[in-house]
TORPA-4810 file (N, C-alpha, C, O; in nm, 3 decimals):
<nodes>
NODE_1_-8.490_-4.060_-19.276_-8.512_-4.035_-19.134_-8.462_-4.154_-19.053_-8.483_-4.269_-19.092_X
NODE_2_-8.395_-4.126_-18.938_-8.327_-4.215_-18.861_-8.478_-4.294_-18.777_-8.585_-4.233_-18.772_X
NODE_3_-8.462_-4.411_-18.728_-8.580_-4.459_-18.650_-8.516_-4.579_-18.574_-8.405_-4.626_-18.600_X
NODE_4_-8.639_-4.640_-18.431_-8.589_-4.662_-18.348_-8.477_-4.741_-18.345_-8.395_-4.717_-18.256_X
NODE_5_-8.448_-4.865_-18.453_-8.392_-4.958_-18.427_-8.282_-4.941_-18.465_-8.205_-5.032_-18.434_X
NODE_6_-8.203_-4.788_-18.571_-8.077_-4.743_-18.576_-8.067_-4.645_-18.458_-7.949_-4.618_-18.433_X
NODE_7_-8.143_-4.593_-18.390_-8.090_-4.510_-18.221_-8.085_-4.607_-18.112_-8.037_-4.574_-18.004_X
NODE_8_-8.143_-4.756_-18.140_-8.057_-4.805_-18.018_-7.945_-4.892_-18.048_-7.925_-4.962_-18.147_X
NODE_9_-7.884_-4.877_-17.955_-7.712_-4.903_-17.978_-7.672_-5.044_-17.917_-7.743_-5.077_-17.821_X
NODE_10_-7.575_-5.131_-17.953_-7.617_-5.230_-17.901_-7.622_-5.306_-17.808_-7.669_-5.420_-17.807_X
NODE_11_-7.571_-5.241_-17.716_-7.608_-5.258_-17.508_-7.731_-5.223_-17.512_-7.801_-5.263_-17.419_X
NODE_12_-7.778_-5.161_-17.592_-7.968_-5.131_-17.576_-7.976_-4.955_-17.470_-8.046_-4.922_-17.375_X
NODE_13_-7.894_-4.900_-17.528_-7.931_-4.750_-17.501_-7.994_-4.702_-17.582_-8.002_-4.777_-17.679_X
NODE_14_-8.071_-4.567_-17.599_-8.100_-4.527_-17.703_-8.009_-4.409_-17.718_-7.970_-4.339_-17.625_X
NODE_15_-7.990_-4.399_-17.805_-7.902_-4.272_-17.864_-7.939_-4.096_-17.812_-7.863_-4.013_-17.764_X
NODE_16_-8.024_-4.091_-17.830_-8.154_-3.965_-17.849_-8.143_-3.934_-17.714_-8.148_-3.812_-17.699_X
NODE_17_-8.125_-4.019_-17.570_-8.147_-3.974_-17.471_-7.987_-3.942_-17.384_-7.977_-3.892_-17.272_X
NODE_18_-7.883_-3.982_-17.464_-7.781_-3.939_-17.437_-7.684_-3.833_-17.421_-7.599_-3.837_-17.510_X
NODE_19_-7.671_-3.762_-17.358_-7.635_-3.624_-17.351_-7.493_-3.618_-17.435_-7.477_-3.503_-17.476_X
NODE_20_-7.373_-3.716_-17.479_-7.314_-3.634_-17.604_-7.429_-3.673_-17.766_-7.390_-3.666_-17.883_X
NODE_21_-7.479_-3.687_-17.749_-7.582_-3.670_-17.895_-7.652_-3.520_-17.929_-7.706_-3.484_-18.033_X
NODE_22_-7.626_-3.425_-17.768_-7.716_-3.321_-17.784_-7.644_-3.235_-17.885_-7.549_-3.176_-17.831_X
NODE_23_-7.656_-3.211_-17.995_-7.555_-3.120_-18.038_-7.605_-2.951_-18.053_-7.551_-2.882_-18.140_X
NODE_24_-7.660_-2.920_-18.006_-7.776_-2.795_-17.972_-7.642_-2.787_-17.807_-7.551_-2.704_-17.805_X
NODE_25_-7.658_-2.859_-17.726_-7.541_-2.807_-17.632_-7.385_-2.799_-17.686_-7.307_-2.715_-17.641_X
NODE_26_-7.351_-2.885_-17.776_-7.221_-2.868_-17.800_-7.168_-2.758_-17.891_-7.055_-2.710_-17.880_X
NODE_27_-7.280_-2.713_-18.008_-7.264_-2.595_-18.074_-7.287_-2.460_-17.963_-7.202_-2.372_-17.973_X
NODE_28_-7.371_-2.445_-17.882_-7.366_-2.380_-17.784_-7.251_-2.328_-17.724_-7.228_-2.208_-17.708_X
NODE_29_-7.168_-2.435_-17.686_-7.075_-2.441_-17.589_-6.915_-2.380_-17.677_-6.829_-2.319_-17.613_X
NODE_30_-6.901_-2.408_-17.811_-6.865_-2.328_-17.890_-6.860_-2.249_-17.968_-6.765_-2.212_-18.036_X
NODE_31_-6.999_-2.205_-17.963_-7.033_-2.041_-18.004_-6.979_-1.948_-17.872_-6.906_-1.851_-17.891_X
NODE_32_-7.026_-1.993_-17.726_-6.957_-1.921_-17.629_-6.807_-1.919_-17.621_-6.743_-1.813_-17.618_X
NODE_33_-6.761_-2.018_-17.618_-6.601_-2.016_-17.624_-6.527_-1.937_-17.750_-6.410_-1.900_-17.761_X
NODE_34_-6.643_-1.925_-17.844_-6.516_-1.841_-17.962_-6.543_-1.676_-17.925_-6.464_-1.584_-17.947_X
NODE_35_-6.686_-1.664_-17.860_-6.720_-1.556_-17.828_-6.655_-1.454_-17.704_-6.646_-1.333_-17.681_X
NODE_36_-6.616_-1.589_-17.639_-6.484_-1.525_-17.490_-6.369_-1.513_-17.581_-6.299_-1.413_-17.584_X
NODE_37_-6.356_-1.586_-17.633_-6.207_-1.558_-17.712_-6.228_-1.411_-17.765_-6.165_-1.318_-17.715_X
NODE_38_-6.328_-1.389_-17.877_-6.336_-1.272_-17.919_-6.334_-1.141_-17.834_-6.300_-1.028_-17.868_X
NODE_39_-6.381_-1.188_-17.709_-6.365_-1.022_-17.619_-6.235_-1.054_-17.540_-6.221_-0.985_-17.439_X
NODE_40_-6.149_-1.134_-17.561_-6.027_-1.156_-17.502_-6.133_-1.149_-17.327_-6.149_-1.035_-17.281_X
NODE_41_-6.172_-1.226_-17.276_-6.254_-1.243_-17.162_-6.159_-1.277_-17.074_-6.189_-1.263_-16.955_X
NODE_42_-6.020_-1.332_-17.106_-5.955_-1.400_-17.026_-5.854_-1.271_-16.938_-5.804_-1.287_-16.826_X
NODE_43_-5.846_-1.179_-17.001_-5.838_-1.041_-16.952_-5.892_-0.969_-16.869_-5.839_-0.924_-16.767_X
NODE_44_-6.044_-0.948_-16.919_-6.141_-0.902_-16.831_-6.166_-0.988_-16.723_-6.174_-0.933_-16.614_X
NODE_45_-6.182_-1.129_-16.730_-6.133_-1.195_-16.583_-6.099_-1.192_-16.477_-6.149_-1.203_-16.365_X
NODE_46_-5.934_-1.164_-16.552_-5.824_-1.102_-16.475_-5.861_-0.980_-16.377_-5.858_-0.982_-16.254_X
NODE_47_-5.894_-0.882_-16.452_-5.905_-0.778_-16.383_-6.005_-0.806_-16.298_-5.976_-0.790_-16.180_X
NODE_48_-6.179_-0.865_-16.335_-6.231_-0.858_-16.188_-6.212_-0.957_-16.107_-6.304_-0.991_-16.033_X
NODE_49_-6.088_-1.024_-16.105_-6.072_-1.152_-16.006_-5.990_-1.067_-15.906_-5.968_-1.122_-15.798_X
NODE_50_-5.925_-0.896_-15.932_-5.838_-0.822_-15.822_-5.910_-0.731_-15.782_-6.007_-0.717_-15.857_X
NODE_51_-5.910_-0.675_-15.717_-5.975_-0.518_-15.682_-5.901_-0.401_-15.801_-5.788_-0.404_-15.850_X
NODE_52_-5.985_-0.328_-15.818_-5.982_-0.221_-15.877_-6.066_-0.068_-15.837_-6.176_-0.072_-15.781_X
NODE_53_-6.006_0.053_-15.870_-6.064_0.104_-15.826_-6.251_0.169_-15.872_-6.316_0.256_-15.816_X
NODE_54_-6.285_0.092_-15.979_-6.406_0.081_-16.016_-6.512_-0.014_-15.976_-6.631_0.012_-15.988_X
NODE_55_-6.454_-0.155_-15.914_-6.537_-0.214_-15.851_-6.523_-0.325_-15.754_-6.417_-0.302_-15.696_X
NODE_56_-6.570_-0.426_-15.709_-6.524_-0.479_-15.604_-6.452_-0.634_-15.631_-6.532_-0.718_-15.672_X
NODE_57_-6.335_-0.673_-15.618_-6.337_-0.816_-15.670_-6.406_-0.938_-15.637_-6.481_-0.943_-15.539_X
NODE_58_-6.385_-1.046_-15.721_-6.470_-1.115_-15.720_-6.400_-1.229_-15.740_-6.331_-1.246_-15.840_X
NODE_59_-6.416_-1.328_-15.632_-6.258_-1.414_-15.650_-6.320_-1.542_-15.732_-6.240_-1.634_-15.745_X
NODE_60_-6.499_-1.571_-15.813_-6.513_-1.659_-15.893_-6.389_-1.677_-16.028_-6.334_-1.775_-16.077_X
NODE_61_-6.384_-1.533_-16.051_-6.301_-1.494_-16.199_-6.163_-1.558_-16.183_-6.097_-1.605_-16.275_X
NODE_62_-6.134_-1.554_-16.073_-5.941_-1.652_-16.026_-5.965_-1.782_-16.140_-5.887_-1.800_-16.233_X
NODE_63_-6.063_-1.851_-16.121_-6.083_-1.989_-16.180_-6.125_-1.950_-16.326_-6.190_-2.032_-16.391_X
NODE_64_-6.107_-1.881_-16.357_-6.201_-1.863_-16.502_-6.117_-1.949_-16.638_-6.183_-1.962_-16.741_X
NODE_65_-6.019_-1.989_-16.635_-5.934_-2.103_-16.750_-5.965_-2.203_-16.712_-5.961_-2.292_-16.797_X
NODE_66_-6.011_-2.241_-16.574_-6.061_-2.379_-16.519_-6.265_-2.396_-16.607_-6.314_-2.494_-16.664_X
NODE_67_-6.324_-2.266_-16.580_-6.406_-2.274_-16.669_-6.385_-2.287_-16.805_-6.465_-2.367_-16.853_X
NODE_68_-6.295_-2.230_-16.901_-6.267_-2.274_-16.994_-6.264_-2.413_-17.011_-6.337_-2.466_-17.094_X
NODE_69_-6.161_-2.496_-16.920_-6.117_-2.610_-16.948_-6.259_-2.698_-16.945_-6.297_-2.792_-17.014_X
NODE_70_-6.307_-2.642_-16.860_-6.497_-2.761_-16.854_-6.539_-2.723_-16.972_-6.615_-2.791_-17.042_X
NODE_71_-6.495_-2.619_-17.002_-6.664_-2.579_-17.181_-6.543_-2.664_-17.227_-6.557_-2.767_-17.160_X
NODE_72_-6.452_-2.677_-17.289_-6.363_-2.778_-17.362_-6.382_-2.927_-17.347_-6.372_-3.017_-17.430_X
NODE_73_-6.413_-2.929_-17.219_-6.444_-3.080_-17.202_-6.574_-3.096_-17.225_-6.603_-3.214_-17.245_X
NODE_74_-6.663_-3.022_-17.230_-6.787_-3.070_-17.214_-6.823_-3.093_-17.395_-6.892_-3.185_-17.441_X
NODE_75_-6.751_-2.980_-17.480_-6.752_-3.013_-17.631_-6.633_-3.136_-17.651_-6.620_-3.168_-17.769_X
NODE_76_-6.559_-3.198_-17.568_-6.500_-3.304_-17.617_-6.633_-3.404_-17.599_-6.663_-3.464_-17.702_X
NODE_77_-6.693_-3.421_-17.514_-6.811_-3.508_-17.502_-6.905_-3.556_-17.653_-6.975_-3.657_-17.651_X
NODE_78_-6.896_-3.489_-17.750_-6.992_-3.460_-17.881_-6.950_-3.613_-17.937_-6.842_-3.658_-17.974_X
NODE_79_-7.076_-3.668_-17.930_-7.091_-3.783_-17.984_-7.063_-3.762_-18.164_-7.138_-3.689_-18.229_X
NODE_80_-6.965_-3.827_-18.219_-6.964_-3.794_-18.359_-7.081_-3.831_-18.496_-7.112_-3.779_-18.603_X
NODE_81_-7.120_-3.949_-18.418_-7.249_-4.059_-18.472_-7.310_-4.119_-18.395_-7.265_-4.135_-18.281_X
NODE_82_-7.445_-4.176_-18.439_-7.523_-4.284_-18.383_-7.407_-4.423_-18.346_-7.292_-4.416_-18.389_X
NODE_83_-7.436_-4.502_-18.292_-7.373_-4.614_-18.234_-7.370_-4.689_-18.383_-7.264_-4.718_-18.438_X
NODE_84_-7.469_-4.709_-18.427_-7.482_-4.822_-18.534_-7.416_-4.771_-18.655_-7.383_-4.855_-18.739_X
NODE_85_-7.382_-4.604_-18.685_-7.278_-4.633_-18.765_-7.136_-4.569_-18.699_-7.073_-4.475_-18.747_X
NODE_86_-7.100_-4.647_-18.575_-6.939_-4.607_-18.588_-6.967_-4.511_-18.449_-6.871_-4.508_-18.372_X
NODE_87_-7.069_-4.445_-18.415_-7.015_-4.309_-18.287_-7.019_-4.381_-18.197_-6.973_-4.495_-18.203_X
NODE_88_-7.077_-4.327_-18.088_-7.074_-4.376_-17.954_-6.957_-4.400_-17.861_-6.847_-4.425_-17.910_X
NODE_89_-6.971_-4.395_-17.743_-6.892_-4.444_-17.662_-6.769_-4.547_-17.728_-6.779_-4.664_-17.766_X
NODE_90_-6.629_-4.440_-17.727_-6.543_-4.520_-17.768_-6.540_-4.572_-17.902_-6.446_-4.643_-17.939_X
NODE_91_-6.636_-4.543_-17.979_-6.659_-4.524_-18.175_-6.645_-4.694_-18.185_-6.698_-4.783_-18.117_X
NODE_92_-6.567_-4.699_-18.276_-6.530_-4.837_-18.350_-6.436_-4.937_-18.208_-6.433_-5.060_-18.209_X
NODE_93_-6.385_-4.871_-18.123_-6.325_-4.978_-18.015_-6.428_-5.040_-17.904_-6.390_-5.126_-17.825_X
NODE_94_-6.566_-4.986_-17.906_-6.636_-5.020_-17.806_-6.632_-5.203_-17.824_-6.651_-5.277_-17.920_X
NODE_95_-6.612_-5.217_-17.745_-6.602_-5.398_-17.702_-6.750_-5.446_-17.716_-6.762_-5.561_-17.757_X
NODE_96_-6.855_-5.382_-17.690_-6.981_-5.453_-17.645_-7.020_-5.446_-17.833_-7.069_-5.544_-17.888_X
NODE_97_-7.001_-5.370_-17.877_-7.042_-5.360_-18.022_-6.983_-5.413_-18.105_-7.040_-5.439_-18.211_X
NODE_98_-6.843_-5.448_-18.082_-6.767_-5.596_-18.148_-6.769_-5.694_-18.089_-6.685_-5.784_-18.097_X
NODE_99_-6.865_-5.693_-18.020_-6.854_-5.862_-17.941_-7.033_-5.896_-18.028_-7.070_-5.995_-18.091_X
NODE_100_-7.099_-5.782_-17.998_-7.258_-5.817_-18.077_-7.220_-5.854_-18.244_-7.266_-5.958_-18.290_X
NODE_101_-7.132_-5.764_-18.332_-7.108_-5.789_-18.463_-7.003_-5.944_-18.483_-6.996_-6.009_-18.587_X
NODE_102_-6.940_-5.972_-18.370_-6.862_-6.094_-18.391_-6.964_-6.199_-18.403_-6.940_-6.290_-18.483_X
NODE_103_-7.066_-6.201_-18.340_-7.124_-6.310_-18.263_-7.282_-6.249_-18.381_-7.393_-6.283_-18.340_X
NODE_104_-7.278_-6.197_-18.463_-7.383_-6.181_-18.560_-7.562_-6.154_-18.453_-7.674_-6.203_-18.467_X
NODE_105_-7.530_-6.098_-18.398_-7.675_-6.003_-18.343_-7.633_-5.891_-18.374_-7.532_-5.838_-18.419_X
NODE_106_-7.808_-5.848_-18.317_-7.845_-5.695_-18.330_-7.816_-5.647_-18.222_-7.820_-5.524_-18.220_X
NODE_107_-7.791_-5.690_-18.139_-7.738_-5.651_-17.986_-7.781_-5.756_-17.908_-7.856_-5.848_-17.940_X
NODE_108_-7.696_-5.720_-17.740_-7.677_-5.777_-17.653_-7.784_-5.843_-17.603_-7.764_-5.950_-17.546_X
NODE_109_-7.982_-5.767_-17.624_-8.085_-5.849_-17.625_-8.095_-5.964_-17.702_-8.197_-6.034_-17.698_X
NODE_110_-8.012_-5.987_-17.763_-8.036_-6.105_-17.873_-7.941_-6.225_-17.828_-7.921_-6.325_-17.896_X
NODE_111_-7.877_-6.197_-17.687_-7.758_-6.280_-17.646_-7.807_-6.373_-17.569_-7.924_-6.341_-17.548_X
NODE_112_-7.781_-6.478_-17.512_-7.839_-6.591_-17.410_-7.787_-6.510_-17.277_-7.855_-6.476_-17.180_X
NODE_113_-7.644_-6.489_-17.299_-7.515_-6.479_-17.196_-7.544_-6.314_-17.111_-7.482_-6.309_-17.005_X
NODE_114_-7.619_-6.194_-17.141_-7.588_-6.100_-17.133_-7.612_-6.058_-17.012_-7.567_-5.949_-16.978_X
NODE_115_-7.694_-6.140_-16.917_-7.722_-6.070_-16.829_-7.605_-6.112_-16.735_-7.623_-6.064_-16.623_X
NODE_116_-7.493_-6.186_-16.743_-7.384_-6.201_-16.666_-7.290_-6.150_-16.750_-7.185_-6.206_-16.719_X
NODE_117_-7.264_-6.052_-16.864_-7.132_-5.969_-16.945_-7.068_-5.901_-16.879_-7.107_-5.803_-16.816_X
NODE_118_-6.962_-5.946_-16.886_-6.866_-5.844_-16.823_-6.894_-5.716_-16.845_-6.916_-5.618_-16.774_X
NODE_119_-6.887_-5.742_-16.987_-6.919_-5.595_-17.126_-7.002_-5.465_-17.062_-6.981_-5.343_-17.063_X
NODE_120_-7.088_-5.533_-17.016_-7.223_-5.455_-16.962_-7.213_-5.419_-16.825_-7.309_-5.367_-16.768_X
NODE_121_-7.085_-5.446_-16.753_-7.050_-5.426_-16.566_-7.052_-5.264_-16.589_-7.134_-5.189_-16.538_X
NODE_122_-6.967_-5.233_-16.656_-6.947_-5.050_-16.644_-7.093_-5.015_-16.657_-7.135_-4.957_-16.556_X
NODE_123_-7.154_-5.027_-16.721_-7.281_-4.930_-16.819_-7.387_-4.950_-16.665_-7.428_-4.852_-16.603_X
NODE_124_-7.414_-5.078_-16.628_-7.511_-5.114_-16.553_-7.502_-4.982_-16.441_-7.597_-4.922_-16.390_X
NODE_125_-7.383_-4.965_-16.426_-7.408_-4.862_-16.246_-7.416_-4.730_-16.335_-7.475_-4.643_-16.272_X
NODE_126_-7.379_-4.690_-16.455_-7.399_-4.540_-16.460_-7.545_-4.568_-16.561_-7.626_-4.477_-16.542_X
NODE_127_-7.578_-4.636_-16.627_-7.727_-4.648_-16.638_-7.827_-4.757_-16.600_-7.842_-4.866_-16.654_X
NODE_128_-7.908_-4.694_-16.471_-7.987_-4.804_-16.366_-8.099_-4.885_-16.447_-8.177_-4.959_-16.388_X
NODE_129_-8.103_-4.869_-16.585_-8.198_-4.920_-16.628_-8.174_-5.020_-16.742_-8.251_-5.091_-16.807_X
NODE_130_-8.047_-5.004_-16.745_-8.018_-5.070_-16.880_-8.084_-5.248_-16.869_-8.105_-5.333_-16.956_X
NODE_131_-8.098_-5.249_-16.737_-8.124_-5.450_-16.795_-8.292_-5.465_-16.828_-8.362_-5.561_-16.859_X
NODE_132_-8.319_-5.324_-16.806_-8.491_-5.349_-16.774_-8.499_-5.299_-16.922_-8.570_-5.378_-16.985_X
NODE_133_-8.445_-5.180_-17.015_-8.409_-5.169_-17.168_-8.336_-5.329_-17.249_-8.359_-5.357_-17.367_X
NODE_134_-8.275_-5.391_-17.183_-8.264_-5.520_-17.259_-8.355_-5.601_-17.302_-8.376_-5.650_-17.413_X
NODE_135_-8.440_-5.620_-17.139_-8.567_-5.735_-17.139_-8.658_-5.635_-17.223_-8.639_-5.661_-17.342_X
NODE_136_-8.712_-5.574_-17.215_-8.789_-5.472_-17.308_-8.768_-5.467_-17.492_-8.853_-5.456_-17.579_X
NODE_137_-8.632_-5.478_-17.502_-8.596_-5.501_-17.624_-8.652_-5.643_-17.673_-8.732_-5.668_-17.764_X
NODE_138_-8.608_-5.699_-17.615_-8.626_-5.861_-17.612_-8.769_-5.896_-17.655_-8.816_-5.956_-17.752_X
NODE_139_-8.837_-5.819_-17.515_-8.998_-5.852_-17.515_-9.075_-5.787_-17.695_-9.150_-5.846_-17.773_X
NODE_140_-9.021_-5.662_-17.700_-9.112_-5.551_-17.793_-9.012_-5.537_-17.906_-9.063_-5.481_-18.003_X
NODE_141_-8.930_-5.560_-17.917_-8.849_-5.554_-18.052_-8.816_-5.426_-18.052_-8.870_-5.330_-17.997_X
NODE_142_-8.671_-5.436_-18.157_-8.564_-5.340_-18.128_-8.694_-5.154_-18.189_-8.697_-5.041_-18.139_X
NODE_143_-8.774_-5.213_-18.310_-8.810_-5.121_-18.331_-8.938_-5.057_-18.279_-8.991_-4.957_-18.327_X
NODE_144_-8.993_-5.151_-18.141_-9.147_-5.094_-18.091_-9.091_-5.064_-17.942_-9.184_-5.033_-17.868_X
NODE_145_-8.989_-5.063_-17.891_-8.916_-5.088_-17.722_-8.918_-4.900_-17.717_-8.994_-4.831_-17.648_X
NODE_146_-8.851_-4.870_-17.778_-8.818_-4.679_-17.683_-8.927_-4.591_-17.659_-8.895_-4.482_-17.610_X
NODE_147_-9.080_-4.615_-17.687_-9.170_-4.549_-17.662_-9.201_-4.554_-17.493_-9.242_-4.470_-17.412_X
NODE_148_-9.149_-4.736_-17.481_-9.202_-4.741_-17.306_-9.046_-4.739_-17.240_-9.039_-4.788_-17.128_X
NODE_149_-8.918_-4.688_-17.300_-8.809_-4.659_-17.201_-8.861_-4.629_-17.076_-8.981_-4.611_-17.053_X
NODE_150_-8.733_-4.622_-16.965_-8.731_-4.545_-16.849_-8.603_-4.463_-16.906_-8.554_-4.448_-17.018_X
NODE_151_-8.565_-4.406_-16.740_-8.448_-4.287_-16.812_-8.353_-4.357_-16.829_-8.341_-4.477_-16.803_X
NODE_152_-8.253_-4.260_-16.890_-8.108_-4.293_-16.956_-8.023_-4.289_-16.799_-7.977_-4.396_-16.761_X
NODE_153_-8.009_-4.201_-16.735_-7.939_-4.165_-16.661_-7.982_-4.182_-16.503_-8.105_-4.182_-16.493_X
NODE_154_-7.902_-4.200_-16.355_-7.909_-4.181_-16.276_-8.027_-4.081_-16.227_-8.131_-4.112_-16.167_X
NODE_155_-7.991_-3.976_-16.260_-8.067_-3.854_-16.233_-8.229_-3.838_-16.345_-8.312_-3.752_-16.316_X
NODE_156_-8.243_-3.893_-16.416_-8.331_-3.892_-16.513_-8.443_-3.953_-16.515_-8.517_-3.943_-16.613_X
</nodes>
């Protein structure tokens, strides 16, 4: 069984609360897409995006490959792994996770330097909590910290 201190990653996210980890949405999202494929949907589309004489058009259906293209993107999102072995954001090139393994920590809580990282400029504005998940790490250790998280996300 996976536990806390392999789901947090080492900017100090947790894994679990990250939306490409959900894989319940990403199997979702391609059970529907093989399932439009199967009724050739991109057809039926067609037809109710014009008038016909059976019913009224409906000009959502014009865009309907543009919906495709989002369920495609949204299954490119599918996190392949946990951070700690190899997934995450950017897999094996993430910078913040070869800068923690260069420098022999468990992550960026374990750094003197982190609260001025460059590393950590992107993450900070799309997750508002991440410095208050650092000091938390810091304070409670990597494996007692995700019970008192805040959210992952903006909206969360």
């Amino acid at each position: 069984m996976i536990n806390n201190s392999q789901l947090t990653s080492y900017c100090g996210l947790y894994c679990k609360d990250c939306i490409p980890s959900k894989a319940a949405l990403y199997n979702l999202a391609a059970r529907l897409e093989a399932i439009l494929a199967e009724l050739k949907f991109d057809k039926y589309a067609a037809l109710k995006a014009g008038q016909t004489y059976w019913s009224e058009s409906n000009a959502a259906f014009k865009d309907y490959h543009r919906f495709i293209d989002v369920l495609q993107a949204i299954r490119g999102l599918k996190c392949k792994a946990i951070c700690r072995e190899g997934g995450g954001w950017k897999g094996e090139r993430c910078m913040i996770r070869n800068c923690a393994i260069e420098k022999g920590l468990a992550g960026c809580w374990d750094c003197a330097e982190y609260k001025a990282c460059r590393h950590l400029e992107p993450l900070l504005k799309f997750h508002p909590n991440l410095a208050y998940h650092l000091e938390l790490i810091r304070r409670e250790g990597i494996d007692k910290w995700a019970t008192k998280r805040k959210g992952h996300y903006p909206w969360s």
